[in-house]
N, C-alpha and C positions, 0 to 999 in steps of 0.2 A: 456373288459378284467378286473380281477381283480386278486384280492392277497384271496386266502382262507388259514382259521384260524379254527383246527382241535384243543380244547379244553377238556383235560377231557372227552373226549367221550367213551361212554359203550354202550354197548348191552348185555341187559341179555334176557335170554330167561324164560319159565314158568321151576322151581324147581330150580330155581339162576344159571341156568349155562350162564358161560360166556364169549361169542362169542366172545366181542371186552369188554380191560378189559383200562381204564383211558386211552386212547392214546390222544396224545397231535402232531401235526406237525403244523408248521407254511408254509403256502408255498407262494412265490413268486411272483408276477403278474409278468405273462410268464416263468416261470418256469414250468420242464417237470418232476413230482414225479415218481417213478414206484412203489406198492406194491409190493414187491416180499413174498414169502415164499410157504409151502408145501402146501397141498390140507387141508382144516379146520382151517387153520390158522387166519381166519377171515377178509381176505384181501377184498371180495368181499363184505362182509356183513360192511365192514366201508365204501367203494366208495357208496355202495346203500343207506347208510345214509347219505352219502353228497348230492348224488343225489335225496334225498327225497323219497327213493322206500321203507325204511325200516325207521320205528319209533326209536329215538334216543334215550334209557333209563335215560343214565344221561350223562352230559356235553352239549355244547355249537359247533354248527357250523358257522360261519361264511364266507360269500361271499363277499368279500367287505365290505364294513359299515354296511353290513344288517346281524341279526340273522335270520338263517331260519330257526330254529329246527323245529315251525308249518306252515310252507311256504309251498304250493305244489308243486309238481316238475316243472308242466310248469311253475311257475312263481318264479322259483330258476335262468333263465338265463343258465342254462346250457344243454348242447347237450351231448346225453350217446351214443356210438358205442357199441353193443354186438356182442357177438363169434358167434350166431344164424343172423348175422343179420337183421333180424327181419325189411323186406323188403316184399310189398304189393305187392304180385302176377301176379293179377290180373291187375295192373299199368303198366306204359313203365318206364322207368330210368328216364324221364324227369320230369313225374306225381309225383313219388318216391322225388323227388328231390324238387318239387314244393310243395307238401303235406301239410307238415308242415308250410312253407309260406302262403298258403292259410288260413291255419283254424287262421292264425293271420291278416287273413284281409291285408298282406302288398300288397302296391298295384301293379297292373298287370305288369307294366314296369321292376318297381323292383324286382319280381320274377323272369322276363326274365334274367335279368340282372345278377343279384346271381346265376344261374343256370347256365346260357355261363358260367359263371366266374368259376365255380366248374368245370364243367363238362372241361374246357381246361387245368387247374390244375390239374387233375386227371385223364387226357387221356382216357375223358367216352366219348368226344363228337361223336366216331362213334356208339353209343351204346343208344342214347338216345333213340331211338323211338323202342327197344328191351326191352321184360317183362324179369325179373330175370332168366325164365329157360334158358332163351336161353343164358345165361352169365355163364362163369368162375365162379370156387370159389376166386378169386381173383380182375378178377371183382366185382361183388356183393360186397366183402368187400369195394372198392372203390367205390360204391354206397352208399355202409353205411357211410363210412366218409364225402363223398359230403352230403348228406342229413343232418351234422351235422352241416358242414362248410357252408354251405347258413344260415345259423341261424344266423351267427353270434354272438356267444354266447361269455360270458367273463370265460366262462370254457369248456374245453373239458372231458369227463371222460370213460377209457376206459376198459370194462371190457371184457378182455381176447380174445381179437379180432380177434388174428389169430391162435387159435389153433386147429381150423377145415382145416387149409392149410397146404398143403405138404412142407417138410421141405428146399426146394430149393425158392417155392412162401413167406414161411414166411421171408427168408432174405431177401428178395426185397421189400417187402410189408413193413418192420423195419423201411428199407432206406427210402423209401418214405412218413413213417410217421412221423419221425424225419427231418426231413428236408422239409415238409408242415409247422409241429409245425414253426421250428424255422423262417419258412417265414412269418409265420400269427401273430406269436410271444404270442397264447392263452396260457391260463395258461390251463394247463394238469394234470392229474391224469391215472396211466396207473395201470391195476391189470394184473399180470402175475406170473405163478408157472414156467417160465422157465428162467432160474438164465444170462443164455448167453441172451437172451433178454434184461432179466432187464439192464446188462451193456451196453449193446451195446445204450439203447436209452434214460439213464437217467442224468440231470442235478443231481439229489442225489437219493440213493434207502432207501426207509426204508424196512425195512427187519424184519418179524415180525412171532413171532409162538406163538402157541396158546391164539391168541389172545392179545397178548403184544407186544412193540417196541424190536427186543433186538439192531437194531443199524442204526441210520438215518447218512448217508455221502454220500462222492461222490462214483461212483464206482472203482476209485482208492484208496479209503481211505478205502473201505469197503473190499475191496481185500488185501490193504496192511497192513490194521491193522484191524484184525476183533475184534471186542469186546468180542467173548465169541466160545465156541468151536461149539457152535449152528451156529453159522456167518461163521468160517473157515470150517465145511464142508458142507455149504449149495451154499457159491457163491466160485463159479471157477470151473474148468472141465480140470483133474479132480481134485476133491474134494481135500483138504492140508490133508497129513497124520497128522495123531493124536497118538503120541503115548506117553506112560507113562515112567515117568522117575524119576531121583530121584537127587532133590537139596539140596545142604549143600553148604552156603553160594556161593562162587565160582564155583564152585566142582558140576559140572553136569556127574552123570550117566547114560548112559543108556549101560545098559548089554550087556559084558562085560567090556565097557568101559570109564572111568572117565577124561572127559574135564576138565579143567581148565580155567575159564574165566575171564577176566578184569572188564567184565560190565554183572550185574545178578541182576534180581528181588530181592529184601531184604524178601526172603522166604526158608525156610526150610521142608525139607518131602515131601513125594510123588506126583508130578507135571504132567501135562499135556504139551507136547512140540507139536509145529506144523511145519509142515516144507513143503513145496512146493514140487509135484514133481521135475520141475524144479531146484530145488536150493540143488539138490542130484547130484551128479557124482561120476563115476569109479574114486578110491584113485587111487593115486601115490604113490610108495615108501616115506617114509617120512608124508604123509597124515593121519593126525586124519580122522578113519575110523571107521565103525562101520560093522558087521558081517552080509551080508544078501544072505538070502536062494530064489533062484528064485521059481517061482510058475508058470505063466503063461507069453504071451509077449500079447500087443495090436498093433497091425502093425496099424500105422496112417497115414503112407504116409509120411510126413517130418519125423517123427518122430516117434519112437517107446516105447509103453508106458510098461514096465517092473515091473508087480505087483510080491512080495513075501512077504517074514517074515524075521523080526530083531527078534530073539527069537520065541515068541509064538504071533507076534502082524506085524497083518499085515502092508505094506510099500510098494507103489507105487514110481518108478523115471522114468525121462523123459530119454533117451538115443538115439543118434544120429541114424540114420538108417544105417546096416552095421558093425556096432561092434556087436563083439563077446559075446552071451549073454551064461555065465556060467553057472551051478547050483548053485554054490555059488563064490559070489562076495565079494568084499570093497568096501564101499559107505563113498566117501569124504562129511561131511556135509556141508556147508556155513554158519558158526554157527554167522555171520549177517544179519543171513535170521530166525533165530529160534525165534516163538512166543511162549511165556510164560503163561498157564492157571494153575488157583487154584482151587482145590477139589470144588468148586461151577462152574465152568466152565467160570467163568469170566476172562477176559487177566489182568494179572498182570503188574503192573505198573513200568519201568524200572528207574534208579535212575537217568540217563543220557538221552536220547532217543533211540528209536528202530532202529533210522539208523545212530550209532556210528558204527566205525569202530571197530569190534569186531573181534581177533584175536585169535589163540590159542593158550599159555602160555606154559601147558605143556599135554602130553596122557600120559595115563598109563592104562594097563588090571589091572582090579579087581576078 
């Protein structure tokens, strides 16, 4: 096992464009990363230069004490799982599994040995002496991973593993990858474009678009304080409304109606506010509220998701199942749930913290 050390690293391609632009992460020995972001975001294309698949333009990889930038993969110590997994035919799960062992010479006990051990941690051992066709996509993926985990490597790296499995296999196949990690205790790299993934399996996610960091944390940090309005509608399901508003020191607008707050970003003019569905509900008499026009409903089974418009700007909220959905509504905010973004979309910096007990002073229409 070890700690990898993601320095300054880029990827440019031929006419300077660029893939992966100075990212820097430090990670852990046995710590489980997740890339997360949209499709181009250059997630895959930084794991393949850790993994040595893809040449590193400029910066520094690190595996432990060793720089690998010109190391080759097999002798980088690490085991890669793909979305294809990329499993030998013509082999039985056992061949599959021994493969690798082989071409390194370890010797014949100790392949047996590494393989029982895989295969009863992975629940292949009825499956060994069966070629891939005759297996699951779910097995097979668990092929992949044992094939990775006989290695014994001091990194795992995992690029986008389960998103050829139906979406009932992929939350079973999460559970069992996350909780293999933490028994084996390897240090991980996971790339994934599905944001409920990324949380559910990560010790911290970096979270990255077009090719830059915009916010490495936990996935509670990343959910509860996104860094930038890029971060609050990329992770959570669904997505934090985003809508525009207007501050004057205190004195938050949004149309038609002017908050008065104790605790506010030290900023003036037209603002970006985010708000969870969740942290929206039907006003009560007395309730700073805000004016919203229904549009559609999402029946969710607990829960019913309630999309419309505050003015001309769309507004999603969570509502219990069985209340009465109007055409138009009052929507009480939790205005200690509101995050603050600046015409650059970055979260503006509160003078107290974000989880001050934030009250309402006074309402007023404008």
């Amino acid at each position: 096992m070890a700690s990898i050390d993601i320095n300054q690293v880029s990827k440019i391609y031929d006419g300077g464009v660029r893939a992966v632009n100075a990212v820097d992460i430090q990670i852990a020995d046995g710590e489980f990363i997740v890339l997360v972001g949209p499709s181009g975001c250059g997630k895959s294309t930084l794991l393949r230069m850790v993994a040595g698949l893809e040449a590193i333009s400029e910066g520094v990889v690190r595996i432990g004490d060793r720089v690998v930038n010109k190391t080759e993969p097999a002798d980088r110590d690490i085991a890669m799982v793909f979305q294809n997994y990329a499993l030998y035919p013509h082999m039985t799960v056992r061949q599959n599994l021994a493969y690798g062992l082989k071409n390194r010479k370890t010797p014949k006990e100790d392949i047996e040995a590494r393989v029982s051990e895989a295969a009863r941690m992975l629940q292949l051992e009825p499956y060994l002496d069966r070629k891939p066709r005759a297996l699951s996509g779910g097995q097979r993926q668990r092929v992949a991973m044992g094939r990775a985990i006989v290695r014994k490597p001091a990194a795992f790296l995992f690029d986008e593993p389960l998103s050829n499995l139906d979406a009932k296999l992929r939350v079973s196949m999460r559970a069992e990858i996350r909780k293999l990690q933490r028994r084996l205790g390897t240090t991980s790299i996971y790339v994934t474009h599905d944001q409920l993934e990324a949380m559910t399996l990560a010790d911290r996610l970096v979270v990255l678009s077009a090719g830059r960091i915009e916010q490495i944390g936990t996935p509670l940090e990343v959910y509860h304080r996104p860094a930038s309005t890029f971060v609050a509608s990329f992770i959570g399901s669904p997505a934090m409304n985003l809508i525009t508003a207007r501050l004057e020191g205190s004195r938050l607008t949004i149309w038609p109606t002017t908050f008065t707050l104790p605790v506010a970003p030290d900023y003036s003019g037209e603002v970006t506010i985010g708000i969870r569905a969740e942290d929206l509900a039907l006003a009560s008499d007395g309730d700073p509220a805000i004016d919203f026009r229904t549009d559609y409903v999402e029946e969710l089974g607990s829960t019913r998701l309630v999309h419309g418009f505050v003015g001309d700007q769309a507004l999603s909220v969570s509502l219990p199942v069985g209340m009465a959905i109007l055409p138009e509504m009052k929507l009480a905010i939790r205005l200690e749930k509101l995050h603050f973004f600046g015409k650059d979309g970055r979260r503006l910096p509160m003078p107290l913290t974000d989880s001050a007990d934030v009250k309402v002073l006074a309402t007023e229409q404008v």
